[in-house]
C-alpha positions in Angstrom: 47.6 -22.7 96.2 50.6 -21.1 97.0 50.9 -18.9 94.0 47.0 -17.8 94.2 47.9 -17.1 97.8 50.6 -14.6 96.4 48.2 -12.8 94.0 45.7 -12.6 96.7 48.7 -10.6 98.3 49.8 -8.6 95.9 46.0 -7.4 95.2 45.4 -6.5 98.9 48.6 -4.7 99.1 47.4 -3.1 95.8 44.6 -1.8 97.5 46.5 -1.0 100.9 49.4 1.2 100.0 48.2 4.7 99.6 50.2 6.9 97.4 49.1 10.0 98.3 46.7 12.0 100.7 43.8 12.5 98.8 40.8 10.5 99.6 37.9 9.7 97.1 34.2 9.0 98.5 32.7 6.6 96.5 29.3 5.1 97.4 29.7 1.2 97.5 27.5 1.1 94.3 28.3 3.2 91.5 26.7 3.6 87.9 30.1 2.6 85.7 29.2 2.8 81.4 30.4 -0.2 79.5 32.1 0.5 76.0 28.7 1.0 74.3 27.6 3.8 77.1 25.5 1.4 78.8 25.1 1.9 82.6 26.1 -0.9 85.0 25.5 -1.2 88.8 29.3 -1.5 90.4 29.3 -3.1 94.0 32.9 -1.7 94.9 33.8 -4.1 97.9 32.6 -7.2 95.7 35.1 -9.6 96.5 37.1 -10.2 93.0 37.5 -13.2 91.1 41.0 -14.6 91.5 40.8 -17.7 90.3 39.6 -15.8 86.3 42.7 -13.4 87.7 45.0 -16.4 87.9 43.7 -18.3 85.1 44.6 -15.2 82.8 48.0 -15.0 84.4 48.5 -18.9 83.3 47.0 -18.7 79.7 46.4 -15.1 78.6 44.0 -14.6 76.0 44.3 -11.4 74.9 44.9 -10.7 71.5 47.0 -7.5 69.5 45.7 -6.6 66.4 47.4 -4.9 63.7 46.2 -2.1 62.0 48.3 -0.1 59.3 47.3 1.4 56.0 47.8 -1.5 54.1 44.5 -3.3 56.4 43.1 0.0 58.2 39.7 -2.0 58.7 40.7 -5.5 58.6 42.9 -6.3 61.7 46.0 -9.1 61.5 46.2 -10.8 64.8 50.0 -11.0 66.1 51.3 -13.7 68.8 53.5 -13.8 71.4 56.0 -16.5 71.2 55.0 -16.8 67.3 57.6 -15.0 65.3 55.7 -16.3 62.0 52.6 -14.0 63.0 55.0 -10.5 63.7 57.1 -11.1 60.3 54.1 -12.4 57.8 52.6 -9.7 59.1 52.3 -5.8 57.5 54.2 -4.6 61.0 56.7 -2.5 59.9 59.7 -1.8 62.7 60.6 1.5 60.8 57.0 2.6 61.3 56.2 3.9 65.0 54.2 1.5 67.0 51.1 3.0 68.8 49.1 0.8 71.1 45.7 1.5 72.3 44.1 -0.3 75.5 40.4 -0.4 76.1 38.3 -0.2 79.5 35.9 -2.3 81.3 33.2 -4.4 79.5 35.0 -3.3 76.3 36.7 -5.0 73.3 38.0 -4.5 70.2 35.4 -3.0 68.3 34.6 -0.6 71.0 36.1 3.1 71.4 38.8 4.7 71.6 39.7 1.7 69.8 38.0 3.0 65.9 38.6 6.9 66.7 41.5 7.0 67.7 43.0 4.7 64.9 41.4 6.4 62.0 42.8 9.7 63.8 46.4 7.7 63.3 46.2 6.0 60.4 45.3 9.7 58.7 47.6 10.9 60.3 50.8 8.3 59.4 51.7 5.0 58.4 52.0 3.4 61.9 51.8 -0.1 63.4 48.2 1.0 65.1 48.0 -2.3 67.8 44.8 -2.7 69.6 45.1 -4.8 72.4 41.5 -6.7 73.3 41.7 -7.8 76.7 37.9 -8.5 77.3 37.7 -11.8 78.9 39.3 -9.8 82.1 37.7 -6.6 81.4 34.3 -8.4 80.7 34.4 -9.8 85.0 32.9 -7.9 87.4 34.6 -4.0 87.9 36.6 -5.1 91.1 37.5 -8.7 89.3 39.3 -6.4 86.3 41.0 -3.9 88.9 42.3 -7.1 90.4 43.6 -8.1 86.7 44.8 -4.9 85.4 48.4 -5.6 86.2 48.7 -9.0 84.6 47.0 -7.8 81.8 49.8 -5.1 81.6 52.4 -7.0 82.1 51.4 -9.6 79.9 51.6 -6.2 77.0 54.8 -5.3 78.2 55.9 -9.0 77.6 54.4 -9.0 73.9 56.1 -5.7 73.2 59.8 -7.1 74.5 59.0 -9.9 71.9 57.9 -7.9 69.3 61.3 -5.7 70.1 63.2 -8.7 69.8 61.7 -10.1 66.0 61.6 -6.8 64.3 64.2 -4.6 66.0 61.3 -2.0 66.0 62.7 0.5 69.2 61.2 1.0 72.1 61.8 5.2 71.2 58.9 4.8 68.8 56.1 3.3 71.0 53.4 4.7 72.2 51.3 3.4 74.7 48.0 4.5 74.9 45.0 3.3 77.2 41.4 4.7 78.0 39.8 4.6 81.7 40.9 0.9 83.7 42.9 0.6 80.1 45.4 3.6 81.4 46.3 2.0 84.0 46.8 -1.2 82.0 49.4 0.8 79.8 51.1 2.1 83.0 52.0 -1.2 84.1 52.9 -2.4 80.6 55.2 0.6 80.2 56.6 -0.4 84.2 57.4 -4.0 82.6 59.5 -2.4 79.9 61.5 -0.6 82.5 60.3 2.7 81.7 61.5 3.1 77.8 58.3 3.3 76.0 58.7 7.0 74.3 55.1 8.1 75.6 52.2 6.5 77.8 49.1 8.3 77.9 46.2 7.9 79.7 42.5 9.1 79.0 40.9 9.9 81.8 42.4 7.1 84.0 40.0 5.4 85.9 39.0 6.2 89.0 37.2 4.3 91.7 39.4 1.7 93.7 42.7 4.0 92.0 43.0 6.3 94.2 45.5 4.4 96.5 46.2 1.4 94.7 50.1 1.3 93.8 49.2 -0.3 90.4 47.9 2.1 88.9 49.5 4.8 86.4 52.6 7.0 87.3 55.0 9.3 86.0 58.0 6.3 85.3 55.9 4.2 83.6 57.4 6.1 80.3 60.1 8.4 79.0 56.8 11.2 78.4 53.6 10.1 80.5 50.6 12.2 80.4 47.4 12.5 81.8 43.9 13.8 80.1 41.3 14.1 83.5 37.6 15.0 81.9 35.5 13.2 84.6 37.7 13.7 87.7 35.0 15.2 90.2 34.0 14.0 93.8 32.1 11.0 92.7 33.9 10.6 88.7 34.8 7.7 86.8 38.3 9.5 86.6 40.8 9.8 88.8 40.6 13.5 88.7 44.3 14.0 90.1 48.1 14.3 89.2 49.6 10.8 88.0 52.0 11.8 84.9 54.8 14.0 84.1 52.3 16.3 82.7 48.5 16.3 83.7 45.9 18.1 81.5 42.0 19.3 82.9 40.5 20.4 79.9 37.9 23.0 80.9 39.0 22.2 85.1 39.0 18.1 84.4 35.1 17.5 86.4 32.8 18.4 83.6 32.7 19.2 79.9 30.9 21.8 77.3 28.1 20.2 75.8 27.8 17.4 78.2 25.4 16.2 81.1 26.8 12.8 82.3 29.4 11.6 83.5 29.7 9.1 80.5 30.0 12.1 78.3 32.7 13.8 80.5 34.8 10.9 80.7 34.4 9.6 76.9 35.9 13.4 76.2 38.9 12.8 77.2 39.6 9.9 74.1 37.7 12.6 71.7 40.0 15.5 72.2 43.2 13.3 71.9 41.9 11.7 68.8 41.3 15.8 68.0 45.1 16.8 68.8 46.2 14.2 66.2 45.0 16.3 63.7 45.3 19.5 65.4 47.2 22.1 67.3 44.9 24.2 68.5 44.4 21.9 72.0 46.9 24.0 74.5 47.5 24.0 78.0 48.6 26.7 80.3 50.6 25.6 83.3 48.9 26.0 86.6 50.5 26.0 90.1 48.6 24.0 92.0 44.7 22.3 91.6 43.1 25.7 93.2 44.4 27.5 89.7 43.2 24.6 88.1 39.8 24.7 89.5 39.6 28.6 89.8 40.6 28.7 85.9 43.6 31.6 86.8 46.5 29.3 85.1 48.7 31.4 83.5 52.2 29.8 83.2 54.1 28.5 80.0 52.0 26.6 77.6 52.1 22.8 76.1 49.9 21.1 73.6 47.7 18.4 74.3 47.8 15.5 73.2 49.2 14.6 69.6 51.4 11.9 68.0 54.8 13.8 68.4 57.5 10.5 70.4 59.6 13.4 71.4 57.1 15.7 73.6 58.5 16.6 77.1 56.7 18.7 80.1 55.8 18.3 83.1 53.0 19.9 85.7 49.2 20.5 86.0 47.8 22.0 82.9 44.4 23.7 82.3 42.8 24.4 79.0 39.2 25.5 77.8 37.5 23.4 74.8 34.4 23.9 72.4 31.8 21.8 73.0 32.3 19.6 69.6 34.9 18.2 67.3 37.3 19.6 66.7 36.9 21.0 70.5 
């Protein structure tokens, strides 16, 4: 009793502390796609599950599943606490380690989880890790806000162990997470103080974000960046500043070739997937979200995107795409 009176806490401070002035109008219902593009009616002040929230705190069943070039369609399911299932593995620690997290009503099979690791595995021989966290993500929406930062924590807990077997270094991983699944990497890169070499998020989610201290921030990483593509009035992204360096391809609300907000937010995991391969995907540096909006951005420029552990920038970015691959 005690400790699911502390969760319920720690979620209602969640939701309490505001982190900034902007304010987001949401309806109380909202449309919200699942990971097939399916539509689902949202009631944002449901009252979340906690007892599923605490359950998964007790005995997480998430799973990683390794992907290299060795098994590129055939996953190998790695353990925490099982040192047998890291080193029988193909993991290789002198390989960089990229991690992918999915969103709401989503799994393992879903994207960005296929697109984005072909778009790797082309690339380089990494340890591509997916991490399927559906029974949380498969609960209501506020149920899996509620859970998001166990879920990351319980990542950042797996990667310590997986730092500890193999010696692989934090300076090669790369934490990458797609709507509620940004935020999930934020709070798995907070659990490993900070020294993941890059956290991105795609088009973080938005709706009960915008003043919850969970959610993604610049110190979650040494590099953190943003990709906004659906970050209008009434978006399923969070539409404003959370990383050292924040991209809004074409302005960040709406996107060439598309007419809903599924399309606009999906974008965001299709041009990154896009910038593995290619260099064409640059941002100039805008002074504030007016220049964003008004398209007049004009400062230094910085790539989108891409696999390089090294990038560094910081500031509001705006860039104009094509309407297809490669954008």
């Amino acid at each position: 009793m005690k400790t699911l009176l502390c969760l319920c806490l720690a979620v209602y401070t969640a939701f309490a502390v505001p982190l900034e002035n902007e304010k987001r109008q949401y309806s109380r219902f909202i449309e919200f796609p699942d990971g097939e593009g399916n539509p689902h009616t949202v009631d944002l002040e449901e009252q979340p599950d906690m007892k599923l929230v605490e359950d998964e705190l007790r005995n997480s069943n998430n799973q990683y599943l390794l992907f290299t070039r060795r098994n590129s369609a055939s996953p190998q399911t790695l353990r925490i606490n099982n040192a047998n299932s890291i080193t029988s593995s193909n993991f290789n620690a002198r390989n960089p380690t990229v991690v992918v997290a999915h969103g709401w009503l989503s799994n393992q099979n879903t994207n960005p989880n296929p697109i984005l690791r072909n778009a790797f595995l082309r690339r380089a021989d990494v340890n591509f890790i997916v991490l399927d966290w559906r029974r949380v993500a498969a609960s209501t929406y506020p149920t899996a806000v509620a859970g998001v930062p166990g879920v990351g924590r319980g990542l950042g807990q797996f990667l310590n162990f997986l730092n500890r077997v193999t010696g692989a270094p934090f300076n090669t991983m790369h934490l990458i997470g797609f709507s509620l699944g940004a935020h999930v990497v934020g709070n798995a890169g907070r659990e490993l103080g900070g020294r993941a070499a890059r956290v991105t998020g795609l088009d973080p989610a938005g709706p009960l974000w915008h003043v919850n201290s969970n959610r993604l921030r610049r110190t979650d990483g040494v590099y953190v960046e943003g990709i906004h593509t659906d970050g209008g009035t009434t978006g399923l992204g969070i539409g404003s500043a959370v990383a050292d360096a924040d991209f809004f391809p074409n302005g960040g609300k709406s996107q060439p070739g598309c007419s809903t907000s599924l399309c606009n937010h999906n974008r965001a995991f299709e041009l990154f997937a896009a910038s593995i391969a290619n260099t064409h995907l640059v941002g100039n540096q805008c002074s504030n979200m007016l220049q964003v909006s008004s398209n007049t951005c004009r400062g230094s420029r910085l790539v989108l995107g891409n696999d390089n552990l090294n990038k560094r920038g910081s500031g509001l970015f705006r860039l104009n795409t094509g309407r297809r691959y490669p954008f």
